[in-house]
C-alpha positions in Angstrom: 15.3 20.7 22.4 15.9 22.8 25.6 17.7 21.6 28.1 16.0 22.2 31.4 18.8 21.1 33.7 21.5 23.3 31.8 19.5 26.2 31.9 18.6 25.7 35.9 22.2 25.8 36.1 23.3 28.9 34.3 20.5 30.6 35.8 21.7 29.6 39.6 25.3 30.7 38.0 24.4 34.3 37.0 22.7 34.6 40.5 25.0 33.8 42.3 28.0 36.4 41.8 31.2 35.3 43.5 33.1 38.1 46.1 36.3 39.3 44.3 39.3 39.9 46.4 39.9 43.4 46.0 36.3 44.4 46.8 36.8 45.8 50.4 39.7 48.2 48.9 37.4 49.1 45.8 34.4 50.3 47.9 37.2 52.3 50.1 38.3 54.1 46.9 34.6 55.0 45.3 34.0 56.4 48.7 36.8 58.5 49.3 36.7 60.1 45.4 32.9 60.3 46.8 33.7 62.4 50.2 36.7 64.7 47.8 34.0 65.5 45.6 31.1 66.6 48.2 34.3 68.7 50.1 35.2 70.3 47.2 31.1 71.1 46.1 30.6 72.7 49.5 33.8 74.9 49.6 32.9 75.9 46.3 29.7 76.8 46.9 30.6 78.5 50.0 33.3 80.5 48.5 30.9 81.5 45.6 28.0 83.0 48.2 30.9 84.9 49.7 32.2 86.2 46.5 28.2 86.9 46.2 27.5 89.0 49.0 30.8 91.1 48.6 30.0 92.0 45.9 26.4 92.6 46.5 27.3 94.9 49.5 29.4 97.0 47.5 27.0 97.2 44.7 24.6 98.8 47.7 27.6 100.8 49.0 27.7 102.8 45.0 24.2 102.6 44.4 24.0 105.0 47.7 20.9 102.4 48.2 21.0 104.6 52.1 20.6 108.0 50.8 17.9 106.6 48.6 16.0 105.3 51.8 16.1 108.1 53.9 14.7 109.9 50.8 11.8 107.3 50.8 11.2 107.7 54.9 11.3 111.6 53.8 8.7 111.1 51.7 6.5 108.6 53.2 6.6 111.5 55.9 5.4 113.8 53.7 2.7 112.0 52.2 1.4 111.0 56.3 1.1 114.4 56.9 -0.7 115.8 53.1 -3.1 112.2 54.1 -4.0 113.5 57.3 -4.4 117.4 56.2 -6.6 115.1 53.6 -9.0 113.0 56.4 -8.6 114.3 59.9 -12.5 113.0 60.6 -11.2 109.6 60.0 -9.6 107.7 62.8 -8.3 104.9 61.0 -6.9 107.1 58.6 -5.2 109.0 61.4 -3.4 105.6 62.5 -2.3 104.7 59.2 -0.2 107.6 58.5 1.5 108.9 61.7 4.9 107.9 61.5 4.9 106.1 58.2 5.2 103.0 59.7 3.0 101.5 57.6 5.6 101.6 54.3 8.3 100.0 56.7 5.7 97.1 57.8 4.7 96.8 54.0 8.5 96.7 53.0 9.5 94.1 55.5 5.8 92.0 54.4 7.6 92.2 50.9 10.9 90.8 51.6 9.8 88.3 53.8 7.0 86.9 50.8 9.9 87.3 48.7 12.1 84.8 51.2 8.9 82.5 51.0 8.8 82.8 47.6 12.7 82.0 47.0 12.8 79.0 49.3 9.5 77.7 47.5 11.3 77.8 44.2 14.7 76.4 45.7 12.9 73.8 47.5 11.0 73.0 43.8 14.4 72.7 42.2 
């Protein structure tokens, strides 16, 4: 047979959880291992995207990444001018190539999708 009133009891028992004298100290010490831990995250992961970025700088500084783009302006030039030589009837055409502004508005377009692009993935993470 079941015993109603013993189980009412052990129920009200097991609910009840009594306070334990150390607890104040206990919660002290989970947080402060928890605040150590987030320091040491963030002064990692600051010291890695430093670490990062040297040594992405000097991988542009040997890859003579410069020389490379004034190459690129020196031929965008190039190919403004054989495009107008090409359409001179054509106004529009006319405004696309003088200067070769357009490839430097299409190359800053392109790293700023690609910084929408990154931050979508990051924020998906």
């Amino acid at each position: 047979m079941v015993e109603h009133e013993f189980e009412r009891r052990l129920e009200r028992l097991f609910a009840e959880t009594p306070e334990l004298p150390d607890a104040g100290a206990f919660a002290a010490r989970v947080e402060r291992r928890l605040d150590a831990g987030w320091t040491a995250r963030r002064w990692l992961i600051g010291a890695a995207g430093v670490v990062g970025g040297v040594i992405g700088a000097s991988q542009l500084m040997l890859s003579n990444v410069f020389q490379r783009v004034e190459t690129a302006g020196d031929s965008a030039r190039l190919l403004s001018t054989s495009i107008n030589h090409l359409s001179t009837e054509t106004d529009w055409m006319a405004a696309i190539s003088s200067g070769g502004a357009v490839v430097w508005v299409a190359a800053g377009m392109a790293v700023v999708m690609m910084g929408f692009v990154l931050t979508r993935v990051i924020g998906e993470i």
